[in-house]
Backbone as CSV, one residue per row, in Angstrom:
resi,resn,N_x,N_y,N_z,CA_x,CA_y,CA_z,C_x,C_y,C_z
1,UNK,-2.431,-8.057,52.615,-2.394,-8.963,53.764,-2.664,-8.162,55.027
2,UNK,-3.937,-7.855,55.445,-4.320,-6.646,56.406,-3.683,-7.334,57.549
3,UNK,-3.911,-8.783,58.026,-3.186,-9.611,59.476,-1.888,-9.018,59.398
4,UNK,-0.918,-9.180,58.531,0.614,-9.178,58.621,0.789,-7.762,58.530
5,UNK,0.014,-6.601,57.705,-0.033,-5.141,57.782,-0.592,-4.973,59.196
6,UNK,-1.473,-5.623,60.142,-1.865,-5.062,61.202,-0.401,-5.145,62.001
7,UNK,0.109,-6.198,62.201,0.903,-6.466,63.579,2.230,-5.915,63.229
8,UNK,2.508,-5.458,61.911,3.620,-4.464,61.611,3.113,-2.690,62.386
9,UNK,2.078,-3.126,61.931,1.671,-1.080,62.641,1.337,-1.067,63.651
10,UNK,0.885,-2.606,64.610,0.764,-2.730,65.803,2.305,-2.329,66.859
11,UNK,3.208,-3.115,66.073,4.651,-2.783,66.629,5.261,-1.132,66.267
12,UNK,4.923,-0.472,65.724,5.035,0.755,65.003,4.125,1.668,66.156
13,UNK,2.596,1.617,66.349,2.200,1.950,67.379,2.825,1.989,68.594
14,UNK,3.170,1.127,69.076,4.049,0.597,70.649,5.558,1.395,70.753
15,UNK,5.802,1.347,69.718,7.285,2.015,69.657,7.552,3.531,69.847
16,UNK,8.339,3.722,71.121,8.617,5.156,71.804,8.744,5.719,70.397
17,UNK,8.902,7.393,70.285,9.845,8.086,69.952,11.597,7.601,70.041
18,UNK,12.241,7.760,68.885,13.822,7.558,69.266,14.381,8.684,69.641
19,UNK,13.905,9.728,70.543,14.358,10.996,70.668,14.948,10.482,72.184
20,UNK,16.195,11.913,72.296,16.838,12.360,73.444,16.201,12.788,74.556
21,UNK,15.846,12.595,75.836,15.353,13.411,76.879,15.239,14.624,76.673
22,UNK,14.250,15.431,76.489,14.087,16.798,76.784,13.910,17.470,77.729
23,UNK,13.712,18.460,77.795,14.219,19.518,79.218,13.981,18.908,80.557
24,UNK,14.804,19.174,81.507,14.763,18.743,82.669,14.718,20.156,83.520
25,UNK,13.130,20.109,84.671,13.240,21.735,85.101,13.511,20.853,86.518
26,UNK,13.535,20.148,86.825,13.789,19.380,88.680,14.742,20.130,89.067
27,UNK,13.887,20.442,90.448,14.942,21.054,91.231,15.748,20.057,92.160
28,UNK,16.866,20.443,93.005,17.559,19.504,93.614,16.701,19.067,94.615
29,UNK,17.063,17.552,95.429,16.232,17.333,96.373,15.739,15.758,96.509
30,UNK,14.621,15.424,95.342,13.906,14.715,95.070,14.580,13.490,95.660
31,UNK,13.230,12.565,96.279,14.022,11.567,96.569,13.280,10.046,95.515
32,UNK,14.206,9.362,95.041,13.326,8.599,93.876,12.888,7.354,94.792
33,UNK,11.978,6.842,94.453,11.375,5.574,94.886,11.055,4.389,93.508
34,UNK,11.451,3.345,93.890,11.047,2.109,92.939,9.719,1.630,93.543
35,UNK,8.360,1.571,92.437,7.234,1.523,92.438,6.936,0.154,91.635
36,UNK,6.084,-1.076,92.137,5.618,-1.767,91.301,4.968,-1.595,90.630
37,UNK,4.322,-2.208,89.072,3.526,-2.157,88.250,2.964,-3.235,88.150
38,UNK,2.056,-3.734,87.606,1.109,-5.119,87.942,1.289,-5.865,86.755
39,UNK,2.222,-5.287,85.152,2.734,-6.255,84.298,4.414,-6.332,84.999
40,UNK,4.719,-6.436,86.059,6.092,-6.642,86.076,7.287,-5.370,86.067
41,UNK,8.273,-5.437,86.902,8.744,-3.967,86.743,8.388,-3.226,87.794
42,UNK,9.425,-1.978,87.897,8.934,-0.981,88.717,9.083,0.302,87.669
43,UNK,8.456,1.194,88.489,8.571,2.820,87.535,9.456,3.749,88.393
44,UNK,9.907,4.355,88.022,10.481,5.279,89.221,9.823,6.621,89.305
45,UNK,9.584,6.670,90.966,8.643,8.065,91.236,8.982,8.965,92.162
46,UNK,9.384,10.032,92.045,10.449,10.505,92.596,9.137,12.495,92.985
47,UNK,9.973,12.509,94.812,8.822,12.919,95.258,9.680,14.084,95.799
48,UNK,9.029,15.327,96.244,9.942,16.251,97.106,8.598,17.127,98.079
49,UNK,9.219,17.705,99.352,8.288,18.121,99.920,7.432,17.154,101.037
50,UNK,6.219,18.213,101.155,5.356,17.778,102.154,3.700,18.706,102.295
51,UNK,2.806,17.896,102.471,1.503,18.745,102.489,0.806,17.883,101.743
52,UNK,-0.528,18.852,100.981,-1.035,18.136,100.212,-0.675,17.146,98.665
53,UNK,-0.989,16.783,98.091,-0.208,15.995,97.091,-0.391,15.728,95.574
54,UNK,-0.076,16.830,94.259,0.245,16.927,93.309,1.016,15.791,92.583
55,UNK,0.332,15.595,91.992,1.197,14.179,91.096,1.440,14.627,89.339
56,UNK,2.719,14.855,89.010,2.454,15.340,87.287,3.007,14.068,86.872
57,UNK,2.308,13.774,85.494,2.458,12.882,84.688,2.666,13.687,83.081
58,UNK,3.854,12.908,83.023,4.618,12.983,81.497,3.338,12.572,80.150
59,UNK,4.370,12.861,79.145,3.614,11.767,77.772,3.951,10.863,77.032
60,UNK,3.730,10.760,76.241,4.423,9.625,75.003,5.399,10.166,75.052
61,UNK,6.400,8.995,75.305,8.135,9.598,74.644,8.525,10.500,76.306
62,UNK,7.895,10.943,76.680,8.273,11.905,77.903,9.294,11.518,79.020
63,UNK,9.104,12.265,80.274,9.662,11.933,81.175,9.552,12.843,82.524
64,UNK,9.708,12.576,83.591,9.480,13.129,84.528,10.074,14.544,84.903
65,UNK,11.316,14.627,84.387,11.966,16.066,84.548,11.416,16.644,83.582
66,UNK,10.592,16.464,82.579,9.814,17.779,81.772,8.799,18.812,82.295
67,UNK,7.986,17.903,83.440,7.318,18.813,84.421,8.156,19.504,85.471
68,UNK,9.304,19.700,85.280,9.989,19.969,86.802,10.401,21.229,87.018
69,UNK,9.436,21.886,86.536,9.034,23.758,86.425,7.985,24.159,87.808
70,UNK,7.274,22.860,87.416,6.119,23.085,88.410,6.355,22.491,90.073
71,UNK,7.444,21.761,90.451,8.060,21.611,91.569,8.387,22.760,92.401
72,UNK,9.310,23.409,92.279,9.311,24.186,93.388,8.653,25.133,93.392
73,UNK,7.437,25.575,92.600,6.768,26.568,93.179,5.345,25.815,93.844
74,UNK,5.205,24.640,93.498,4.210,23.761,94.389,4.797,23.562,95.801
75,UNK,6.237,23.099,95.755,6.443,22.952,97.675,6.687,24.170,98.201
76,UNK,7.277,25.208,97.504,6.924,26.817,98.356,5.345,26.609,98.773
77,UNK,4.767,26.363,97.987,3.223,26.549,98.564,2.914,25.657,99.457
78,UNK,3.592,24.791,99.823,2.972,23.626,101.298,2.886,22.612,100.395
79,UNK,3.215,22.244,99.216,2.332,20.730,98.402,3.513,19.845,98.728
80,UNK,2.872,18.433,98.351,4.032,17.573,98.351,4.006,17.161,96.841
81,UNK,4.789,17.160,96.369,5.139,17.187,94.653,5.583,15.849,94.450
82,UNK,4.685,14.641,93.407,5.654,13.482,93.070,5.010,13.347,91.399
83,UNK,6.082,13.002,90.866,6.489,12.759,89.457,6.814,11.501,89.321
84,UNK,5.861,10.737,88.530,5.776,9.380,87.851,6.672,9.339,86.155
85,UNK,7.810,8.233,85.957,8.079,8.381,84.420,6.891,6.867,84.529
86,UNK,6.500,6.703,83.601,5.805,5.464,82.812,6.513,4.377,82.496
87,UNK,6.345,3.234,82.349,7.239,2.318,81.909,7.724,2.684,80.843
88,UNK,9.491,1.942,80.774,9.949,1.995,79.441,10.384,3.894,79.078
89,UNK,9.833,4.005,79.894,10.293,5.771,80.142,11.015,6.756,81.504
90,UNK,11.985,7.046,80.831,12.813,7.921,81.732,13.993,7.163,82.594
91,UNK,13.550,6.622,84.245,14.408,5.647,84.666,13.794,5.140,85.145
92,UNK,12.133,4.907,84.282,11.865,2.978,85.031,12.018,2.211,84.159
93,UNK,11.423,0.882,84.494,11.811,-0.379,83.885,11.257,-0.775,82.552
94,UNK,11.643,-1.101,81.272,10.868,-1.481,80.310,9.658,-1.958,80.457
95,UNK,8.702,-1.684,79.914,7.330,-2.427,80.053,7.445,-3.640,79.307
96,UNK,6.062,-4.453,79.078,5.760,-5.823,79.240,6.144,-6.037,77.787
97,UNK,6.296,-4.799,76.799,6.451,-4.756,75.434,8.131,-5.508,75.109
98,UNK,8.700,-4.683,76.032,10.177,-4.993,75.620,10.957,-3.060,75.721
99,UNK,11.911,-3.540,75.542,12.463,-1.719,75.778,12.151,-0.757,74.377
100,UNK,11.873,0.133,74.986,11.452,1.668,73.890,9.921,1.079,73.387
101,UNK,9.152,0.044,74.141,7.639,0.041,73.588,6.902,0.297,75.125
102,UNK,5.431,0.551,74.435,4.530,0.778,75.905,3.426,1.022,75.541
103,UNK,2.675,1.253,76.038,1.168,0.881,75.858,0.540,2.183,76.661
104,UNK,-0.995,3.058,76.472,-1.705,3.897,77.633,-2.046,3.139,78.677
105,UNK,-2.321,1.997,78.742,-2.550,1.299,79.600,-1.172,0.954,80.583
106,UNK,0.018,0.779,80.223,0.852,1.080,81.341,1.069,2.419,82.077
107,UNK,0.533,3.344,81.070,0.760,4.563,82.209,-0.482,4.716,83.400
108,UNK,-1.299,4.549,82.351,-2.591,4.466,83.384,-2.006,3.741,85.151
109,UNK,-1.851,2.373,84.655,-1.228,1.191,85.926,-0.151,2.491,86.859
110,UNK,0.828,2.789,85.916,1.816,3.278,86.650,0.890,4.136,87.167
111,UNK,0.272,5.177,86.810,-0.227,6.371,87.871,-0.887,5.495,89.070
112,UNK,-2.005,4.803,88.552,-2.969,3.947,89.907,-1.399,3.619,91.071
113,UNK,-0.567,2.387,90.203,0.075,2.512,91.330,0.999,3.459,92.557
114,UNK,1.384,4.630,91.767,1.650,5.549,92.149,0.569,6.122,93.634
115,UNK,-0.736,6.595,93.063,-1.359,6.976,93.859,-1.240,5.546,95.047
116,UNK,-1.519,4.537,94.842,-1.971,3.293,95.564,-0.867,3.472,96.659
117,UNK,0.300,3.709,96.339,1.792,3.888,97.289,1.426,5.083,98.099
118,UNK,1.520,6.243,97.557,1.560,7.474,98.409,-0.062,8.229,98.786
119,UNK,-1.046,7.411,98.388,-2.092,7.749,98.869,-2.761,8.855,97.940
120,UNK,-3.878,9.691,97.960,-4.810,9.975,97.068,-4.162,11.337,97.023
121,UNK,-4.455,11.998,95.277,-4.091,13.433,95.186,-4.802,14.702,95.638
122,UNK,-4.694,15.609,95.891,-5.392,16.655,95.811,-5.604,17.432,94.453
123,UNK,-4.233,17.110,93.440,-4.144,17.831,92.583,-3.195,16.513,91.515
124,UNK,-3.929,17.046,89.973,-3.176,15.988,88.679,-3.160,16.951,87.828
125,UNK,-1.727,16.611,87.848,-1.101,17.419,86.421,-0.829,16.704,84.952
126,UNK,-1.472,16.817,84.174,-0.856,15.515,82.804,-0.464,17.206,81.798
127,UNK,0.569,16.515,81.035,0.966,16.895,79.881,0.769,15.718,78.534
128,UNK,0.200,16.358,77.776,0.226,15.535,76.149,-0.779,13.920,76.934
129,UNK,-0.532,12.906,76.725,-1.195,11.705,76.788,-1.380,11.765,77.377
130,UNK,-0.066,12.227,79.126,-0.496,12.194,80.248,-1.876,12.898,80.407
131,UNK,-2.513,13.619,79.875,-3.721,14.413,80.190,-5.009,13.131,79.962
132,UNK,-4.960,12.355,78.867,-5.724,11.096,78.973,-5.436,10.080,80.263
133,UNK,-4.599,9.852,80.785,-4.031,8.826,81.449,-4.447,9.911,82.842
134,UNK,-5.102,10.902,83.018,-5.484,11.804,84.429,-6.919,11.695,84.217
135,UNK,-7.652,11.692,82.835,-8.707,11.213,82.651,-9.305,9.866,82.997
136,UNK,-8.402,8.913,82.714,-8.522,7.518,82.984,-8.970,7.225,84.329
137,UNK,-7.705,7.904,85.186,-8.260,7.579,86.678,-9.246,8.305,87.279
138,UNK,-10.039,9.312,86.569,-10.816,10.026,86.824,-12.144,9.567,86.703
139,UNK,-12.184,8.827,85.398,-13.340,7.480,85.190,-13.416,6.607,86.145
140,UNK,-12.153,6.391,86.444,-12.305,5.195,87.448,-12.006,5.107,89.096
141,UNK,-12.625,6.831,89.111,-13.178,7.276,90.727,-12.205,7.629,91.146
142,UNK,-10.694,8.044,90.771,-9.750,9.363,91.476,-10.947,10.533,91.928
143,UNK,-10.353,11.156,93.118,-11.310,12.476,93.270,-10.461,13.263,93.830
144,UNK,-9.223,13.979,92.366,-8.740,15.085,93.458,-9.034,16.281,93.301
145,UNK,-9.110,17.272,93.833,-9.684,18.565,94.099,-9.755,19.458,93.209
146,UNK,-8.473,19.611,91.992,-8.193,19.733,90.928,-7.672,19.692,89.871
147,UNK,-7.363,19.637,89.186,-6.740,19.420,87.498,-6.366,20.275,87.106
148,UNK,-5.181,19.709,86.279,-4.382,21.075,85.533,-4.259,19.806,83.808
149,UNK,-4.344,20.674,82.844,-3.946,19.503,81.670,-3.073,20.282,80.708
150,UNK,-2.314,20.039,80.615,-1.238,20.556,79.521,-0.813,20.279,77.994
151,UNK,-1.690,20.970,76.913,-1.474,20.861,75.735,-2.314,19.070,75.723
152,UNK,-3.267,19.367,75.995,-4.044,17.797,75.798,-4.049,17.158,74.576
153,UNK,-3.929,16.163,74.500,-4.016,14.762,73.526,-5.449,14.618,72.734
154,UNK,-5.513,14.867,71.116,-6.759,14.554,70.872,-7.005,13.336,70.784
155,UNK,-8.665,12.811,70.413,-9.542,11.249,70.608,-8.286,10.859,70.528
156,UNK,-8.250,9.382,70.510,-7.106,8.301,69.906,-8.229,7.499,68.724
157,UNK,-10.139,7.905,68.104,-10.040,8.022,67.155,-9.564,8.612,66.241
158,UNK,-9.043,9.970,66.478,-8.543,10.407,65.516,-7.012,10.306,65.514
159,UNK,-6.420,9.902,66.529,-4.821,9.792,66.464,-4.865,8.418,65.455
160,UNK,-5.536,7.310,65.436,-5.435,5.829,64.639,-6.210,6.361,63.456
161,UNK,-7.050,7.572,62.922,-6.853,8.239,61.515,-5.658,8.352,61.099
162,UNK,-4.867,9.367,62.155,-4.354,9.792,61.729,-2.542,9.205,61.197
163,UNK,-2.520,8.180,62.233,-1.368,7.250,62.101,-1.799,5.865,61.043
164,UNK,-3.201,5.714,60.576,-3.047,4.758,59.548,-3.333,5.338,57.864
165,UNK,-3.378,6.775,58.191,-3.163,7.317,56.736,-1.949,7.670,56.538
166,UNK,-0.829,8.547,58.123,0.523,8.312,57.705,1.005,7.129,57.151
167,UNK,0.323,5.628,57.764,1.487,4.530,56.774,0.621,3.865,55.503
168,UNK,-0.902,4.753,55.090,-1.087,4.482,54.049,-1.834,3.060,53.790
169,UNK,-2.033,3.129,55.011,-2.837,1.723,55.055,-4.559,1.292,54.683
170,UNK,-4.777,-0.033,54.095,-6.086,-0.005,53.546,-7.112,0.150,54.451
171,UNK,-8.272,0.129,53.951,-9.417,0.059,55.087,-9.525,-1.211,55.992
172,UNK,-8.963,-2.553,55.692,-9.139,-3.738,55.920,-8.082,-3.502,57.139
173,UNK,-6.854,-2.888,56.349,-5.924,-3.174,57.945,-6.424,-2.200,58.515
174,UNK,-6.733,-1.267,58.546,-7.448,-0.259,59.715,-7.939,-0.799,60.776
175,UNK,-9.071,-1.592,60.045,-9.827,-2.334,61.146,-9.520,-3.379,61.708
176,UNK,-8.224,-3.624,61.294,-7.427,-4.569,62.211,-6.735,-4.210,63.536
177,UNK,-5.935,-2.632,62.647,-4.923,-2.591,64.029,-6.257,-2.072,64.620
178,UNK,-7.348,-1.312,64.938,-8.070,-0.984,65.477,-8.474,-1.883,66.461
179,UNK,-8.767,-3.329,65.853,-9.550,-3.835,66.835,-8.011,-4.793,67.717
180,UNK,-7.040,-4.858,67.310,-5.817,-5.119,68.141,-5.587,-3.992,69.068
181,UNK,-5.645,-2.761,69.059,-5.417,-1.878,69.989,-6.530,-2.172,71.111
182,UNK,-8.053,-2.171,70.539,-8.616,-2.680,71.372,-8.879,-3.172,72.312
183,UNK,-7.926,-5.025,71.995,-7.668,-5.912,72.463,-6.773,-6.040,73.575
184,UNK,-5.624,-5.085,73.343,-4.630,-4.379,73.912,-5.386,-3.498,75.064
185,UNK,-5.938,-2.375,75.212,-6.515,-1.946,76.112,-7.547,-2.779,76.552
186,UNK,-7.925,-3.309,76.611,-9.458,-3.999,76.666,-10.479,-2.726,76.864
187,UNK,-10.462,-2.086,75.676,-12.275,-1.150,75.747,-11.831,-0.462,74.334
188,UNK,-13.220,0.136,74.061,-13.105,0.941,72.839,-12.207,1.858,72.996
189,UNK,-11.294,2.378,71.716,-10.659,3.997,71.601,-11.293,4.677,72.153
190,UNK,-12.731,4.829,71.253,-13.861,6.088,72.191,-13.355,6.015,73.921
191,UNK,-13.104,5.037,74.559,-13.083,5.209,76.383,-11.941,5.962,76.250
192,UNK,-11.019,6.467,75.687,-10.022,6.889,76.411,-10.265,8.845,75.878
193,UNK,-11.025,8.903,74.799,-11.528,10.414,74.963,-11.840,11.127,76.368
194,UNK,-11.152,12.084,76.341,-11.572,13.164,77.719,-12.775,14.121,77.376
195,UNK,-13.239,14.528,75.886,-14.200,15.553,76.039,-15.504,14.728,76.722
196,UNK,-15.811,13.240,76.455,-17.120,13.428,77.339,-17.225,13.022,78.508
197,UNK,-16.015,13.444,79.289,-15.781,12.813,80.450,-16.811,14.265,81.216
198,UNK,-16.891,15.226,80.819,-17.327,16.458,80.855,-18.969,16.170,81.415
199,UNK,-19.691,14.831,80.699,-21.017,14.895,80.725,-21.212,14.308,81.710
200,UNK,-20.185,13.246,82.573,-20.006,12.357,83.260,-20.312,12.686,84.708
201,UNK,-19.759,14.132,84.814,-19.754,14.194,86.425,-18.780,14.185,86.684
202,UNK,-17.658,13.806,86.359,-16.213,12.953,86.668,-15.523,14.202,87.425
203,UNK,-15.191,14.961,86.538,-14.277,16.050,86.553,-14.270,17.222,87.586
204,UNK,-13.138,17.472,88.232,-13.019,18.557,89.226,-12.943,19.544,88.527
205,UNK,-12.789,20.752,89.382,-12.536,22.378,89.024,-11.047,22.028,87.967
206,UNK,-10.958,22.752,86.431,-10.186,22.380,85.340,-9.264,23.282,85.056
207,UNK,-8.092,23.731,84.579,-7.167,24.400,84.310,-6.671,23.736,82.584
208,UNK,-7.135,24.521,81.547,-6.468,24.142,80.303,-5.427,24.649,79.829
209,UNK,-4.079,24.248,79.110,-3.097,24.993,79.451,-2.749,24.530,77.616
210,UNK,-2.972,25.521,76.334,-2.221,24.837,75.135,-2.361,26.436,74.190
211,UNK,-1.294,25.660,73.148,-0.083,26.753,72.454,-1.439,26.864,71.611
212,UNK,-1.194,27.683,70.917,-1.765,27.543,69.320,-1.160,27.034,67.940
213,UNK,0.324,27.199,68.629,1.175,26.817,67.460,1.925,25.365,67.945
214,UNK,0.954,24.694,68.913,1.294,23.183,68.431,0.996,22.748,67.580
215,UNK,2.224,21.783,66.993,2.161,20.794,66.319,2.080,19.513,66.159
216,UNK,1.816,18.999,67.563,1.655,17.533,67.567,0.204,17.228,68.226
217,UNK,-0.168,18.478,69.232,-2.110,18.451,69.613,-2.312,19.215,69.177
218,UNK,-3.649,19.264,68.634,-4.248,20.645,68.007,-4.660,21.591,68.515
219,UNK,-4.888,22.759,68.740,-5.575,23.592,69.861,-7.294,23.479,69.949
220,UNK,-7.343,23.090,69.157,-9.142,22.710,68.990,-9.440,21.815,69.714
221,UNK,-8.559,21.316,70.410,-9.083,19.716,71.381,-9.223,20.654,72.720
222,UNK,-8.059,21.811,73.016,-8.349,22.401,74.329,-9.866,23.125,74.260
223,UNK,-10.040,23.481,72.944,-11.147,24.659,73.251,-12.456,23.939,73.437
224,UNK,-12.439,22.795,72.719,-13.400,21.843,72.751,-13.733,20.832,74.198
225,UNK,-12.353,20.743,74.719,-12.437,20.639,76.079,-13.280,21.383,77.177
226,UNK,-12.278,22.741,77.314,-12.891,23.295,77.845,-14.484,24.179,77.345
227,UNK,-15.498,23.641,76.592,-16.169,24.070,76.419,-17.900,23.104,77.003
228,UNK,-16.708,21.923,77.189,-17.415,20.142,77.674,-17.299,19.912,78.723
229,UNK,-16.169,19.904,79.460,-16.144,20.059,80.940,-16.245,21.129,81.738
230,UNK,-17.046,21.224,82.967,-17.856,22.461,83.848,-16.883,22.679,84.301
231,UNK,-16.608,23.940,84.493,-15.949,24.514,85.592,-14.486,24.448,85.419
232,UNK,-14.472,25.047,84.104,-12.969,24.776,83.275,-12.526,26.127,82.731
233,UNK,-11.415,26.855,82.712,-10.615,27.522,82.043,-9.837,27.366,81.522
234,UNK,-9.793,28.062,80.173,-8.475,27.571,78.936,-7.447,29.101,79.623
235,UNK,-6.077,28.508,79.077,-5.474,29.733,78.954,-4.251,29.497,77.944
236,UNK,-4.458,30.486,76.934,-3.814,30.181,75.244,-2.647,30.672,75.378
237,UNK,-1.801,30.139,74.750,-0.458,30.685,75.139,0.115,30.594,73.343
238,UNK,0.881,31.338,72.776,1.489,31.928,71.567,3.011,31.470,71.116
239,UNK,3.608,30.635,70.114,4.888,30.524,69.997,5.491,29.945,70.844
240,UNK,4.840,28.553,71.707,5.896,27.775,72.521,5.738,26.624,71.729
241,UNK,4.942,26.180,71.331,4.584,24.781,70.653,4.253,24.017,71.690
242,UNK,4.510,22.576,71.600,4.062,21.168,72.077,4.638,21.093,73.513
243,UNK,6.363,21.714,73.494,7.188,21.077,74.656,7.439,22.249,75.546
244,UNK,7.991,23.513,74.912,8.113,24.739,75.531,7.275,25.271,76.337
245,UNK,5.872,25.297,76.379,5.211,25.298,77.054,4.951,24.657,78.309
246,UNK,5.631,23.932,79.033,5.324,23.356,80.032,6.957,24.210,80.990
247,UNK,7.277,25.116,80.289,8.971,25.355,81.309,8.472,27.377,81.314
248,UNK,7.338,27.607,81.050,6.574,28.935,80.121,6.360,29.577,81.513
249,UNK,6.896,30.410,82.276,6.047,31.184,83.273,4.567,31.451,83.322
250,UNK,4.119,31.588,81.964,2.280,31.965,82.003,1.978,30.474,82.367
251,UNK,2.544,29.084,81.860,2.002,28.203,82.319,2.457,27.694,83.966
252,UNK,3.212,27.934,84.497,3.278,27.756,85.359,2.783,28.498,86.359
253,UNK,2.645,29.555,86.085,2.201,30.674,87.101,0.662,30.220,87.316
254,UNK,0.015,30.086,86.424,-1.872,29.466,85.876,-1.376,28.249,86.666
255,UNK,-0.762,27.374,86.450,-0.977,25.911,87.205,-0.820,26.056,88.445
256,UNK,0.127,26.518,89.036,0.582,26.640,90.102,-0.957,27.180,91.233
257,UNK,-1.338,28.362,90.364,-2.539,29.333,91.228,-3.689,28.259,91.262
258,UNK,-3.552,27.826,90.276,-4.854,27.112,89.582,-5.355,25.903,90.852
259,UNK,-3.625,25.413,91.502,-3.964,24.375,92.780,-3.675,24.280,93.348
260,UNK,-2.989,25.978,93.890,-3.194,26.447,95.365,-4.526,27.362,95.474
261,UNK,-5.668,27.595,95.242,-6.918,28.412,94.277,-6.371,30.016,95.299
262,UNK,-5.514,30.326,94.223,-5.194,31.799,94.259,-5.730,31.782,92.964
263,UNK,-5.634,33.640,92.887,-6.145,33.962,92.010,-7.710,34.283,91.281
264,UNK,-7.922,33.971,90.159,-9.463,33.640,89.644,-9.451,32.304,89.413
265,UNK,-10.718,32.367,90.213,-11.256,30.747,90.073,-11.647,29.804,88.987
266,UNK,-11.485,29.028,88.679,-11.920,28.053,87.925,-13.485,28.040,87.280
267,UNK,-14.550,28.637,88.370,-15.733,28.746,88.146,-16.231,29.836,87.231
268,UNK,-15.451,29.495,85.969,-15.794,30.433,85.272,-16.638,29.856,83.887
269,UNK,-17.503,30.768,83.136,-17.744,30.230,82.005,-17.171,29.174,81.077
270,UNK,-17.740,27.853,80.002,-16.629,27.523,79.789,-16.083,28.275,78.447
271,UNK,-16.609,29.498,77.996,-16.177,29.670,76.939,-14.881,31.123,77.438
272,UNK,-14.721,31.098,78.984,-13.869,31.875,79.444,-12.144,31.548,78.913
273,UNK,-11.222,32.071,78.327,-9.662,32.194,78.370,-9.340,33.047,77.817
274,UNK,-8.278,32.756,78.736,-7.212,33.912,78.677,-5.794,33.990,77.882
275,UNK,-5.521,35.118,77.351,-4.396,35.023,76.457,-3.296,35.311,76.777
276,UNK,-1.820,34.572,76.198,-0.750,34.970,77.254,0.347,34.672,75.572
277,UNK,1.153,35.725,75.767,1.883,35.108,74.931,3.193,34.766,75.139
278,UNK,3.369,33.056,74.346,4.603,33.254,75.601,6.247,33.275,74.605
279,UNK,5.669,34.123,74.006,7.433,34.766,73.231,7.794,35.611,74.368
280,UNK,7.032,36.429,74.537,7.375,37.652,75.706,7.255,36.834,77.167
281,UNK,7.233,35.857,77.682,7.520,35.243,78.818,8.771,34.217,78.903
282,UNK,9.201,33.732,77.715,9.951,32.735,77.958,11.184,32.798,78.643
C-alpha cells in the first residue's frame, strides 16, 4: 500500500530527533527577540553586539546555542552576531506540523524572516542543514559578503536514498514520499542541493569547515563542494565528528578570520585545504 507507506514515512520524515539540547557555547548578554514566520508562530532570535551582521543558523534537531562559540569572538571584532532557532526548535514556536515536526522550508522562512527584521547580512554561518537553508537564500538573491558552512548536508537526493532504504521501503512508495516532499517544498529535491549553486554565480567568497570522521555528513560533500564553488576553502579537521566541531578552536579560529578577512584569503584554488586536527585542539 505505497499511499498509506508514503504518509507513514512522510510523518517519520517531519519528525525532530528525540534528543536533548546539545552544547550551548552563548555567551552572556544576548538579547532574544520574538520573530514572525509566515505559517504562524514566532522563532526566537536572539542577537548581541553591534556593526556589521553575522547570522548562524542551526540544523535538524539543532539549536541556537550550538553555534555560540562563534559569538564572542565575532563582537570582539565589531560584528553584530544574531542566532535564529527554526521552528519547533530550541525556544520558538512549533511549526505548522505540530510540536517536534518541521519542514526545510520553515527554516528557510525563519532565516528570510530573520534577515527581513534586522536587515541584510554581511556574513552566514549554517551548520549541518543549516548550510542548505544559507544556500536557499542565496538562490533567492541574499548577497552577503561571505560564508562560512559547517560540516554541510549532502543532496536531499541522496538523504531520501538514504532514509527510504533505512525503512526498507518499495520502489512504488519511494516515489511517493518523493513526490509528497515535493509537494511539501514546492520544487524538486535537486533545488535544495548546494554543489551547483557553484555554477550559478550565487555564491560569495566560501569557508568549508568538516570532520572526516563524521557520521551523519560525509566528508565527500565538503570536498565536492569546495571543488564547485569559486573562491572556496575547505579546512579538514580530525576526531570531532558531526557536533564537536562547531565548539573546535581550528573551527572557530577559520570562521571567525574567514569574516573578518584576516588571515589567507578565500581566493584560493578550489582544490586548496588545510589540515587541522582537532584531538590536539579541543
Amino acid at each position: 500500500a505505497p499511499a498509506a507507506a508514503d504518509r507513514r514515512a512522510l510523518d517519520l520524515w517531519c519528525t525532530l530527533p528525540a534528543v536533548p539540547r546539545r552544547q550551548d557555547g552563548r555567551p552572556a548578554g544576548g538579547v532574544v527577540h520574538r520573530v514572525p514566520v509566515p505559517r504562524g508562530g514566532t522563532v526566537a532570535v536572539e542577537t548581541w553586539g553591534e556593526g556589521p551582521t553575522v547570522v548562524l543558523v542551526h540544523g535538524w534537531g539543532g539549536w541556537r546555542g550550538q553555534l555560540g562559540a562563534f559569538v564572542a569572538p565575532l563582537v570582539d571584532a565589531g560584528h553584530r552576531v544574531i542566532a535564529v532557532d527554526a521552528p519547533g526548535h530550541g525556544d520558538s514556536d512549533p511549526g505548522y506540523l505540530g510540536p517536534r515536526r518541521g519542514t526545510v522550508m520553515e527554516f528557510v522562512e525563519a532565516l528570510e524572516a530573520t534577515l527581513e527584521r534586522f536587515g541584510p547580512a554581511t556574513g552566514l554561518v549554517g551548520h549541518s542543514m543549516g548550510c542548505t537553508v544559507v544556500g536557499q537564500v542565496l538562490a533567492a538573491g541574499a548577497t552577503p559578503e561571505r560564508v562560512a558552512l559547517v560540516a554541510p548536508n549532502h543532496g536531499f537526493e541522496d538523504v531520501v536514498a538514504m532514509f527510504t532504504g533505512l525503512l526498507r521501503l518499495g520502489g512504488r512508495t519511494a516515489d511517493h514520499l518523493r513526490a509528497s516532499l515535493e509537494e511539501v517544498a514546492g520544487r524538486p529535491m535537486a533545488g535544495f542541493d548546494l554543489a551547483p549553486l557553484g555554477e550559478r554565480g550565487v555564491t560569495p567568497p566560501t569557508l568549508v569547515v568538516h570532520d572526516r570522521d563524521d557520521r551523519e555528513t560525509p566528508y565527500r560533500v565538503a570536498v565536492e563542494l569546495a571543488a564547485r564553488w569559486p573562491d572556496t576553502r575547505l579546512v579538514t579537521t580530525q576526531g570531532l565528528g558531526h557536533h564537536r566541531v562547531l565548539a573546535s578552536p581550528v573551527t572557530v579560529d577559520a570562521v571567525v578570520a574567514h569574516l573578518v578577512e584576516r588571515g589567507p584569503g578565500p581566493g584560493v584554488t578550489p582544490a586548496a585545504n588545510t589540515e587541522a586536527s582537532g584531538e590536539t585542539r579541543r
